[in-house]
Every structure is written in C-alpha cells, then in structure tokens.
C-alpha positions as CSV (number, residue, x, y, z in Angstrom):
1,X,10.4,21.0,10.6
2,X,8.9,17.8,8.9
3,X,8.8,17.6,5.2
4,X,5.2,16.0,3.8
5,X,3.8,15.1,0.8
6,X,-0.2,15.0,0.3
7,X,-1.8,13.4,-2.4
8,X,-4.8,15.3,-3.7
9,X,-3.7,18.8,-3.0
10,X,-4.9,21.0,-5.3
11,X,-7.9,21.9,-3.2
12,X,-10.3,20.3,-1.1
13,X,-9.2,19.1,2.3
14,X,-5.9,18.1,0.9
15,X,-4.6,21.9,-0.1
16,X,-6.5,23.1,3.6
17,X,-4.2,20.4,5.0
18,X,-1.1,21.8,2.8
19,X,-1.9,25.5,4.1
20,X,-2.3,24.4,7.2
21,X,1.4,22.8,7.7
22,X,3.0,25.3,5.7
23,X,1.7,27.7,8.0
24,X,3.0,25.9,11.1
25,X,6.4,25.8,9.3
26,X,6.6,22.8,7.5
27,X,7.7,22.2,4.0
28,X,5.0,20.1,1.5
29,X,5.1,19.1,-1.7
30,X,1.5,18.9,-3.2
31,X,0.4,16.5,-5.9
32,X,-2.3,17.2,-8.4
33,X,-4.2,15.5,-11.3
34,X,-2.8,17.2,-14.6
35,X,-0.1,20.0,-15.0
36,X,-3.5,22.8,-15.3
37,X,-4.4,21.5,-11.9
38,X,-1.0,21.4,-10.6
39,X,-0.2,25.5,-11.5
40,X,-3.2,26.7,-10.3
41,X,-1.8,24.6,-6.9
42,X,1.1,26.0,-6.0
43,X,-0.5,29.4,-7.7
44,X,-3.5,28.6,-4.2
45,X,-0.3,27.5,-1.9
46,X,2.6,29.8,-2.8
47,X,4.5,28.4,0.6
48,X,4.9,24.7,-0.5
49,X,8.2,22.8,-1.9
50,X,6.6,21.8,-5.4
51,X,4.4,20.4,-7.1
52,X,4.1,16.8,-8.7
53,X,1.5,15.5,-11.3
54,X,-0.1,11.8,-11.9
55,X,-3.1,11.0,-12.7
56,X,-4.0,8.3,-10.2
57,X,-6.8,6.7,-12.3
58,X,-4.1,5.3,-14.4
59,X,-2.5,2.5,-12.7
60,X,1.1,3.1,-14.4
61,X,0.8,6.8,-14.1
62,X,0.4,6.1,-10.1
63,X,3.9,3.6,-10.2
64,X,5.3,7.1,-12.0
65,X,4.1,9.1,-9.1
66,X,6.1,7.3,-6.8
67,X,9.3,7.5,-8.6
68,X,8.9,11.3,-8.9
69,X,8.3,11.0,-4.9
70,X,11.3,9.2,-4.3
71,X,13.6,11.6,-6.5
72,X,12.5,14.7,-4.1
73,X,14.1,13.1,-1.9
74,X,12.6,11.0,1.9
75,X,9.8,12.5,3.2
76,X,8.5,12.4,7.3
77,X,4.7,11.6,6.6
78,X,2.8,10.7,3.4
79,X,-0.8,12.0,3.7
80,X,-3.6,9.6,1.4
81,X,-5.7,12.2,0.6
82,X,-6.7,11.9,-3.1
83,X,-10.2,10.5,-3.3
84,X,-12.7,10.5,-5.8
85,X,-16.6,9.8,-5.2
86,X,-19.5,10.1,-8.1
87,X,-17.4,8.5,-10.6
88,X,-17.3,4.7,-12.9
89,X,-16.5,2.3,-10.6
90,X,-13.7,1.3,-12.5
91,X,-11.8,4.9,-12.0
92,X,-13.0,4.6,-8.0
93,X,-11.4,1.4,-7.6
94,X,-8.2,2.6,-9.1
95,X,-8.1,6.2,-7.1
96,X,-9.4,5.0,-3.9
97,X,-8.1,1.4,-3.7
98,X,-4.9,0.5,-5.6
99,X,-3.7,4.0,-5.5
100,X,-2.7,4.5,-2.1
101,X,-1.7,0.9,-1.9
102,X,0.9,1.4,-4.8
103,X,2.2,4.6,-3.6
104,X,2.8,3.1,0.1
105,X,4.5,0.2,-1.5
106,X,6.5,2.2,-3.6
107,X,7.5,5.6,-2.2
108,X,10.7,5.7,0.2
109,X,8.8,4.4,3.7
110,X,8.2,7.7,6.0
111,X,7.8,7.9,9.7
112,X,4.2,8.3,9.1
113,X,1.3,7.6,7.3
114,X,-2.4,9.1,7.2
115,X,-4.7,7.6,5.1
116,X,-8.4,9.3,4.6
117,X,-11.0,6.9,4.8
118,X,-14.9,8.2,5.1
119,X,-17.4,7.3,7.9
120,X,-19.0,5.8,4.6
121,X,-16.9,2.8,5.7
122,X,-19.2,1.6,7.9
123,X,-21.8,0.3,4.9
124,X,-19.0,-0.6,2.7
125,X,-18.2,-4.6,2.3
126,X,-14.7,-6.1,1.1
127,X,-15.9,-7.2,-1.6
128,X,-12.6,-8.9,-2.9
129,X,-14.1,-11.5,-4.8
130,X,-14.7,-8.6,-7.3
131,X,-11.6,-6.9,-7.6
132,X,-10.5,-9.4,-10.8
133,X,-13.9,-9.6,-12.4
134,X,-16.5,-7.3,-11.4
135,X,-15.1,-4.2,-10.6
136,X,-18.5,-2.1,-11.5
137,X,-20.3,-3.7,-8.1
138,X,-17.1,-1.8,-5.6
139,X,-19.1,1.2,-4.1
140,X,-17.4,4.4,-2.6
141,X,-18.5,3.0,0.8
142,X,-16.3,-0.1,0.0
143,X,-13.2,1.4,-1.5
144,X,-12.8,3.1,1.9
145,X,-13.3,0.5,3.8
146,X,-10.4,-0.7,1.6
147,X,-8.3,2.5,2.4
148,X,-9.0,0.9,6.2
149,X,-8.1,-2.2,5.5
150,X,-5.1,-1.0,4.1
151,X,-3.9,1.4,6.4
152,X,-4.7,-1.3,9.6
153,X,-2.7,-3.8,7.7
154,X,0.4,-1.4,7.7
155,X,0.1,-0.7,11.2
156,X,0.6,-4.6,11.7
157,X,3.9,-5.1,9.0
158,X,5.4,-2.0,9.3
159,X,6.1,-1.6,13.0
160,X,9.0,1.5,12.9
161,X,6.0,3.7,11.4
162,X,2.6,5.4,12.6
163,X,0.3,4.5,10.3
164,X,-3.8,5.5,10.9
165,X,-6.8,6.4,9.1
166,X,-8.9,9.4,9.6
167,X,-12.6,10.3,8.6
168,X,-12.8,14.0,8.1
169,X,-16.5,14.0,8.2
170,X,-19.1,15.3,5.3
171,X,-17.3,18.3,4.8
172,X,-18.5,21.5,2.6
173,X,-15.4,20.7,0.0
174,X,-16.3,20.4,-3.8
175,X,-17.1,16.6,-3.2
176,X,-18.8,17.4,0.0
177,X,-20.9,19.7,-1.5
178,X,-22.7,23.1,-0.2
179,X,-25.3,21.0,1.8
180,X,-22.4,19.0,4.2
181,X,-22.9,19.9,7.7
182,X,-19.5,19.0,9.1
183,X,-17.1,21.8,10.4
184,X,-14.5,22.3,8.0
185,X,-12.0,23.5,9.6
186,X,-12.1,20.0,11.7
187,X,-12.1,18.2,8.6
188,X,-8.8,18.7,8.0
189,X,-6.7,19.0,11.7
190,X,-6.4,15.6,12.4
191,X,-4.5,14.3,9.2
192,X,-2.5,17.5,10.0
193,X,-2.0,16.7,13.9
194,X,-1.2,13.0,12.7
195,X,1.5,14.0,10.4
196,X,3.3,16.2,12.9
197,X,2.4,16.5,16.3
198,X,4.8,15.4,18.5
199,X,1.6,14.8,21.0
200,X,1.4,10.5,22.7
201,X,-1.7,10.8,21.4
202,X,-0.8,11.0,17.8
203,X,2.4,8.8,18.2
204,X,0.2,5.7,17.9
205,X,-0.5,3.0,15.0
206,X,-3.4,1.0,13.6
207,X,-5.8,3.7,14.9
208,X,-9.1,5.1,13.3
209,X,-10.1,8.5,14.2
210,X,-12.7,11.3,13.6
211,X,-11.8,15.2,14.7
212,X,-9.2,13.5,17.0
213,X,-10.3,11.3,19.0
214,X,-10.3,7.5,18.1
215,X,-14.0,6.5,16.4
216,X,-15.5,2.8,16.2
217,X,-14.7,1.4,13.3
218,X,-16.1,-1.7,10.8
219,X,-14.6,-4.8,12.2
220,X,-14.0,-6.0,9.3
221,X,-10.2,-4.4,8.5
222,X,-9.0,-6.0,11.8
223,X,-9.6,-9.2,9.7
224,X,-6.2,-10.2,8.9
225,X,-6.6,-13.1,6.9
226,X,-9.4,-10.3,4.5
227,X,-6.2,-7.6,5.0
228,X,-4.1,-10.6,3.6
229,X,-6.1,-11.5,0.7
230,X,-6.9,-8.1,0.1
231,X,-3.1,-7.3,-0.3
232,X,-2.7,-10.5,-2.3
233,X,-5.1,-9.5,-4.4
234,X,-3.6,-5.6,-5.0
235,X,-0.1,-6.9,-5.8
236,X,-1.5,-9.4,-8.5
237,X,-3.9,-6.5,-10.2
238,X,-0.5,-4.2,-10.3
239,X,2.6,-6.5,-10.1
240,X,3.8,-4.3,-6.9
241,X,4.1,-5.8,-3.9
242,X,3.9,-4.5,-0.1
243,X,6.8,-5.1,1.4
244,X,6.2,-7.5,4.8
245,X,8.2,-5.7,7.1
C-alpha cells in the first residue's frame, strides 16, 4: 500500500484521482482551499487518511502547508494537482507556479512526483523576466509550462525519485467546463498509474505524458540554463530554496 497526498482534492480531477487510489487500496490524504471545502472533502471521499487546508494563493499559507505535510508523517508520491485557470494573474502565478515549487522544496522528499501541467503548455512562454515585475503578463499557458519546467528540472537534481508531468486533457471538470471533449475517466489514470504502479513504464523520470503514453512536449523546459534561472528566480520571490540533490 503507498500512502499519497494530492493537492487540489476537493473535487475535480484531484478527488477522481483520490477515489480512484483509495479504491485500489491506498491511503491519501487530500488537501483543500478553506476548512468549508475541506469537510465537504473527506464528506465526497469518506476512504482517505485526512484532510489538510492552505490556501495556495497565499505564499506563506503554502510554506504552512508543507509543514502540516511533513507532521503526517513521509509520504510515497506527492501528486501537483491544485491549478487554477480564469483567475488575476497575480493569484495564477502563485497557485500554478510558486506553489508546487515550495511544496516540493519543502515537504519530506517522496519516491514520486506527478506534477499536472496542461497541453496549454505548448503556447505558453517562460516568461521569467516577469516574475519580479510584471506578474499580470504570466498567462495560464505559461504558468504550466512552468509546472514543466519545474518538474523536468527535478528529474535532473533529484535522481533517487520519479518525477514527470502529465496533461490530463480538456476534461468535463468544473474548470474544464460542460463543453470539454476529453474522456474523463482518462483524465485522471495516468497521475494515478504514475504514483503507484509498479509498471517499467511508470518507473521513469523527466517524462511528459498524455493518457499514458509519453507526448511531445515544448522544448523549452529541457532548457537547463531557463530551468536554472527559473528556480533562481522562485527561491528569491519566496526565500525557499530547492535543494540540488
């Protein structure tokens, strides 16, 4: 049995990816927005271990997040779910950007990490020269090319763990919308199979995939002197820093 924690849990992909591993015998602890959110959680996912709350649009709220993490004790795989899409650019940048790179800094280092990028990716542009000074140009197609970034930078530092991104597809979740033609159902199986399946295929690092199978990717987050600056960049905007190895 592995023991995960998913950020962004309280519905959407994230609690589909909760039910999904609970059901296969797993213990998760889901993480949601505000305590409201949170109850009405575990109220949607009776199986899983608890629930923990942070608001991840507030950078110091995020650093609290991870200490809560750490004090349930180590976990197997950390899945990056939380994402946030028609929002200020301000709260994007901090959900979909600095968040997941504070909590992988900071939480207890698992054996594997998923982080859910978008096919969006593929139009989005670093755009680091903006991250200090003009935060309103970062689009949701950037900040997930960030979450790539991110992720393929761990994959080269952090050689003991799995670490790959997945795009679920446009999806018929609440930030999908009714209109999404993507299967749902696939949406959320490969963050799942990444986390736990004991499968070669998923016991790889660095990777970018789409329903399972490896998709082409923007080039641009093999760039290691952009994933460099990027993380730079990240640990001066919130004092924490990734650890190199």
């Amino acid at each position: 049995m592995a023991r995960i924690f998913i950020t962004g849990s309280a519905d959407g992909l994230g609690q589909l990816a909760a039910t999904s591993l609970i059901s296969q015998g797993h213990s998760v602890v889901l993480h949601a927005r505000n305590e409201t959110r949170g109850r009405e959680a575990l109220a949607k996912v009776p199986g899983a271990e608890t629930v923990v709350v942070a608001d991840l649009g507030i950078v110091e709220e995020t650093k609290r997040l991870a200490s809560k993490v750490n004090g349930l004790g180590k976990f197997d795989a950390v899945i990056h779910n939380a994402g946030v899409y028609q929002v200020a650019a301000e709260e994007l940048f901090a959900v979909n950007t600095l968040a997941p790179y504070i909590l992988s800094c900071l939480i207890e280092r698992p054996n594997r990490l998923i982080y859910l990028s978008s096919g969006m990716h593929l139009q989005g542009s670093p755009k680091l020269e903006s991250f200090k000074t003009e935060i309103g140009r970062i689009t949701y197609s950037d900040s997930k090319l960030h979450v790539l970034m991110l992720c393929m930078a761990i994959a080269r530092r952090w050689r003991a763990v799995y670490a790959n991104a997945v795009d679920p597809g446009w999806v018929p979740t609440k930030m999908g919308g009714k209109g999404a033609s993507d299967d749902l159902q696939k949406g959320y199986e490969t963050q799942v199979w990444l986390a736990v399946s004991d499968e070669p295929e998923a016991q790889v690092t660095g990777r970018y995939f789409h329903h399972r199978k490896e998709a082409r990717h923007n080039p641009e987050a093999d760039d290691v002197q952009l994933q460099d600056r990027f993380l730079s960049l990240c640990e001066e905007i919130t004092g924490v820093a990734l650890p190199k190895t």
